[in-house]
DOKEMI-640214 format. One line per field, with one value per residue: residue number from 0; residue in one letter; x, y, z of N, C-alpha, C in turn. Coordinates in pm, 1 decimal. Layout:
N
i = (NUM/...)
aa = (a/...)
n.c1 = (X/...)
n.c2 = (Y/...)
n.c3 = (Z/...)
ca.c1 = (X/...)
ca.c2 = (Y/...)
ca.c3 = (Z/...)
c.c1 = (X/...)
c.c2 = (Y/...)
c.c3 = (Z/...)
***
This chain:
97
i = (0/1/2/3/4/5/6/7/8/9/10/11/12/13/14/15/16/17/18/19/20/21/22/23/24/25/26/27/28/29/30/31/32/33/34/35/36/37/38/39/40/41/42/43/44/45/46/47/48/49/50/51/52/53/54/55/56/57/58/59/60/61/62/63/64/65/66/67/68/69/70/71/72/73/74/75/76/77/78/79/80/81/82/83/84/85/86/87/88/89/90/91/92/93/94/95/96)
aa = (x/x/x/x/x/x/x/x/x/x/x/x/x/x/x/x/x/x/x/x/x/x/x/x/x/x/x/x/x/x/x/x/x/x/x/x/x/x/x/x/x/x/x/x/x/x/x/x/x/x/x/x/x/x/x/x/x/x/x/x/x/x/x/x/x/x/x/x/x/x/x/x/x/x/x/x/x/x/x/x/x/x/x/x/x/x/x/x/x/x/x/x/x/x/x/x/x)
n.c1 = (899.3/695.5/352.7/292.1/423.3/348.7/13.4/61.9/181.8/-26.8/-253.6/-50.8/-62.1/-377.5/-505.2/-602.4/-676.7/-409.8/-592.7/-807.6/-724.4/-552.0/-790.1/-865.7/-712.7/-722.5/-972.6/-904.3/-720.7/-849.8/-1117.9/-963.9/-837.0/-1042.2/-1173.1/-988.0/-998.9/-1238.9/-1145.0/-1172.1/-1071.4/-912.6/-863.3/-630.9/-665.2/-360.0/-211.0/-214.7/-328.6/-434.6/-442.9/-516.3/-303.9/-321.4/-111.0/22.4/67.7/393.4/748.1/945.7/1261.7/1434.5/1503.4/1719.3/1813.9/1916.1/1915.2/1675.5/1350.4/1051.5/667.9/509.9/235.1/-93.7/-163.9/-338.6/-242.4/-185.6/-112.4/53.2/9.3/213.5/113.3/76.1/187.9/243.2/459.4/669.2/641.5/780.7/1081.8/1183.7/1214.6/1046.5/780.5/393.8/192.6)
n.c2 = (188.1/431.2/558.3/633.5/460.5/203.6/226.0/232.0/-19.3/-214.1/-121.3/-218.0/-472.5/-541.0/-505.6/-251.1/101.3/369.7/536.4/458.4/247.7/433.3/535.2/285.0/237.4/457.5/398.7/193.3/273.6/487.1/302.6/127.7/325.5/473.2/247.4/165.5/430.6/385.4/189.3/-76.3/-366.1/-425.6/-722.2/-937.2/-1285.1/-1449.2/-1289.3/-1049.0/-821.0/-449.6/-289.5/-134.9/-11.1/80.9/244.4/324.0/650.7/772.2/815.8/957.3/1145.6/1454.8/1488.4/1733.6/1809.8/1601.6/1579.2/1658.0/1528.1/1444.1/1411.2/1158.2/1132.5/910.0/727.8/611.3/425.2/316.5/-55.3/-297.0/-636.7/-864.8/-1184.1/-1523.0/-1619.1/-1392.8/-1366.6/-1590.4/-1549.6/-1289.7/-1414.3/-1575.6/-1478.3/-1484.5/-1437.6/-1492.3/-1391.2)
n.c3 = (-991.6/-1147.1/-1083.4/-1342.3/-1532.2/-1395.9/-1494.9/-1777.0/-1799.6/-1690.2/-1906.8/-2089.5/-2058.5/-2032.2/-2245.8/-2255.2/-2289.9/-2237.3/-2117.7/-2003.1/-1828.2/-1686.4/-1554.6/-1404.7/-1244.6/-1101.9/-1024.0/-835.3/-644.3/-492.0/-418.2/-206.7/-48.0/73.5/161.8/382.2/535.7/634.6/872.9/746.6/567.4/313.0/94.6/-95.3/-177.2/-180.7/-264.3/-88.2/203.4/280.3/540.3/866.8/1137.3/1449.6/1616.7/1908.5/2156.4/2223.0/2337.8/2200.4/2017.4/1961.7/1604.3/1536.5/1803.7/1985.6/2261.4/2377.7/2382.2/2266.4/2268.1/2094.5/1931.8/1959.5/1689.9/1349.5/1159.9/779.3/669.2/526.6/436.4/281.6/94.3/61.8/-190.1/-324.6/-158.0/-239.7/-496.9/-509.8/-358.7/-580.2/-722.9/-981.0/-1133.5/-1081.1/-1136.2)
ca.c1 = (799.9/558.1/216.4/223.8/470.9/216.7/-106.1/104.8/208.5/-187.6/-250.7/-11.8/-95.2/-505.7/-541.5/-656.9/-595.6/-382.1/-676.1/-873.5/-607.9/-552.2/-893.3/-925.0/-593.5/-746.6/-1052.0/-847.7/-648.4/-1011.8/-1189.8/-832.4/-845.4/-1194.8/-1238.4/-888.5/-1066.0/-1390.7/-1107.2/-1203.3/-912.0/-894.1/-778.5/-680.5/-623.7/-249.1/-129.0/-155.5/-398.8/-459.3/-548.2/-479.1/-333.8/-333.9/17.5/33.8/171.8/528.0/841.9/1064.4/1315.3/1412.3/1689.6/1782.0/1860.4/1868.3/1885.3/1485.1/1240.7/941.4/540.8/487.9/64.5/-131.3/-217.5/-400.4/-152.9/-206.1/-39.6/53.0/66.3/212.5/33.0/202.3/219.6/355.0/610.7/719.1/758.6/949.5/1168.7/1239.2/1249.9/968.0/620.7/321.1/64.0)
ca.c2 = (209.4/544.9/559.7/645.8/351.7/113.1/268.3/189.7/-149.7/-219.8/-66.3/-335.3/-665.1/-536.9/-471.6/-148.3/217.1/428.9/624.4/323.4/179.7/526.3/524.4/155.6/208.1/558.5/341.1/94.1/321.8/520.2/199.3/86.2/488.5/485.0/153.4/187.2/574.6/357.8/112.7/-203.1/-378.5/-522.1/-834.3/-1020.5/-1377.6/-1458.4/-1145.3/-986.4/-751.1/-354.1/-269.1/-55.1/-72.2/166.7/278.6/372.7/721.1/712.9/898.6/999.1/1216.9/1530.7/1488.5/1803.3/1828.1/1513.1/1584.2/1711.3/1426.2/1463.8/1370.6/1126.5/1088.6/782.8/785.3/513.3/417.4/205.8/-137.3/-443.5/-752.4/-1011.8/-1287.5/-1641.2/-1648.5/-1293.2/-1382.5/-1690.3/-1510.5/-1262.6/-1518.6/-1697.3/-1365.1/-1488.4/-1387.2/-1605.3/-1412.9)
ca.c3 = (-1094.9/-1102.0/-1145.8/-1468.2/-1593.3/-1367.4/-1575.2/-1912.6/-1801.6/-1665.5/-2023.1/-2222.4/-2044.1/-2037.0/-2427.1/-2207.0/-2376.2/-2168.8/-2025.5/-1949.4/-1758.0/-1592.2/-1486.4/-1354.2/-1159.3/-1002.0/-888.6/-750.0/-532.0/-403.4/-333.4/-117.6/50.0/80.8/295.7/491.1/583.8/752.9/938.5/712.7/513.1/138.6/97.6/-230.7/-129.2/-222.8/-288.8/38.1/252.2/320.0/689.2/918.4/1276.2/1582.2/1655.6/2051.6/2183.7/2264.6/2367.4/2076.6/2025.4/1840.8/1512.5/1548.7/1938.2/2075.8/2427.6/2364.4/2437.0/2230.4/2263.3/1947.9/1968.7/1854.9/1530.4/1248.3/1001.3/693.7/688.5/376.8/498.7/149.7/84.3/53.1/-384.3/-339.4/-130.0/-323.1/-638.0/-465.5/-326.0/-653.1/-864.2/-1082.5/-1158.4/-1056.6/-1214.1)
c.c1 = (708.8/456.7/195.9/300.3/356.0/98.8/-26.9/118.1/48.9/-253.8/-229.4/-74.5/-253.3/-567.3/-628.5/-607.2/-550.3/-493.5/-781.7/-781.9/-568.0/-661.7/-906.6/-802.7/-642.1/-846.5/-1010.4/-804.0/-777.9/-1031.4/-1070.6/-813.1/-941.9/-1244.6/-1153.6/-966.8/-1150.0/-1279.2/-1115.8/-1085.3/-988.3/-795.0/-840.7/-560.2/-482.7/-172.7/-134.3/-348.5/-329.1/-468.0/-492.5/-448.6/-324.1/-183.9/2.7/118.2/308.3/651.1/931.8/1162.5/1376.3/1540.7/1714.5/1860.8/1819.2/1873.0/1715.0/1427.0/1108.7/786.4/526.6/276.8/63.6/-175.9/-307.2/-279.6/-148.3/-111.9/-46.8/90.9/79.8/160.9/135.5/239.2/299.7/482.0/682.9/753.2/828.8/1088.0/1252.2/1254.2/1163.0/814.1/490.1/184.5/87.1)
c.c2 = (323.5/466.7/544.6/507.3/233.6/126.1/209.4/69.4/-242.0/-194.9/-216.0/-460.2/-639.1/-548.8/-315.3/-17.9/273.1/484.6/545.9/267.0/280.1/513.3/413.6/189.5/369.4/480.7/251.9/145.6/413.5/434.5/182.6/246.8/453.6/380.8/175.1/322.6/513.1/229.7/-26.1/-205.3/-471.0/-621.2/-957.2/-1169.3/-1443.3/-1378.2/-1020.9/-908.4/-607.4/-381.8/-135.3/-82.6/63.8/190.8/368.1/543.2/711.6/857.3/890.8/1114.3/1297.5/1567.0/1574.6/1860.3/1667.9/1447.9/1599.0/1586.9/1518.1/1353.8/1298.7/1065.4/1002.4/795.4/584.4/510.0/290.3/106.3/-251.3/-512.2/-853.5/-1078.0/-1407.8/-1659.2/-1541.2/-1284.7/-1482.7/-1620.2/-1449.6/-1324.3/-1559.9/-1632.0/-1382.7/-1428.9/-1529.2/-1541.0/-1319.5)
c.c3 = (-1050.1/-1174.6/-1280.1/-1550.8/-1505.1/-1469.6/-1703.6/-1901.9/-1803.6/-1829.4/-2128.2/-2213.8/-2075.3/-2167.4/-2367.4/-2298.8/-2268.2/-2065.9/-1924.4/-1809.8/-1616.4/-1477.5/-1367.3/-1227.1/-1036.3/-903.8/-804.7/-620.0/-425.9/-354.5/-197.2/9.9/93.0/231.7/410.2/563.8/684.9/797.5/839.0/631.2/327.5/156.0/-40.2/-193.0/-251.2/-235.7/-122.6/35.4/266.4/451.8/755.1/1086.4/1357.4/1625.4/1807.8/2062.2/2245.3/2308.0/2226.3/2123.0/1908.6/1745.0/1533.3/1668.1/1998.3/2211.0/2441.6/2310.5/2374.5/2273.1/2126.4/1971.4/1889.4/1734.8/1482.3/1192.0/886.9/684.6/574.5/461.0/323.6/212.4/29.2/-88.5/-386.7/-268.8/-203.4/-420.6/-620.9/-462.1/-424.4/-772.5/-944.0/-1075.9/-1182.3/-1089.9/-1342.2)
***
């Protein structure tokens, strides 16, 4: 699904107008940037958490020669953890909200 079929779907179920819907779904994804940026996590109970974890430097190596041993530095990187309703409906193919 893109963005823009999300915003239309957000749209049908909301009684939202397209642009509305656009909108609400841009602030959603800011607020979710915004806090992950200052380290803190979103979390919507059942459906899962945002966060972020600390990924260590490491040894890698390089696809194109891979005799050559690369430097991979630490980095931030954003992380989903599901939540126990969203895995269930997964699971069972259905929709629980």
């Amino acid at each position: 699904m893109t963005k823009q079929e999300f915003v239309s779907e957000v749209a049908r179920r909301s009684g939202l107008s397209n642009r509305d819907a656009g909108k609400a779904v841009d602030a959603f994804l800011e607020c979710v940037t915004d806090t992950l940026k200052g380290r803190g996590e979103v979390a919507f109970t059942g459906f899962g958490k945002f966060s972020t974890a600390n990924r260590a430097a490491r040894m890698g190596v390089n696809p194109r020669n891979p005799s050559q041993k690369v430097q991979i530095p630490a980095a931030t990187v954003p992380k989903f953890s599901a939540g126990s309703t969203l895995k269930t409906a997964v699971k069972s193919g259905g929709s629980s909200y």
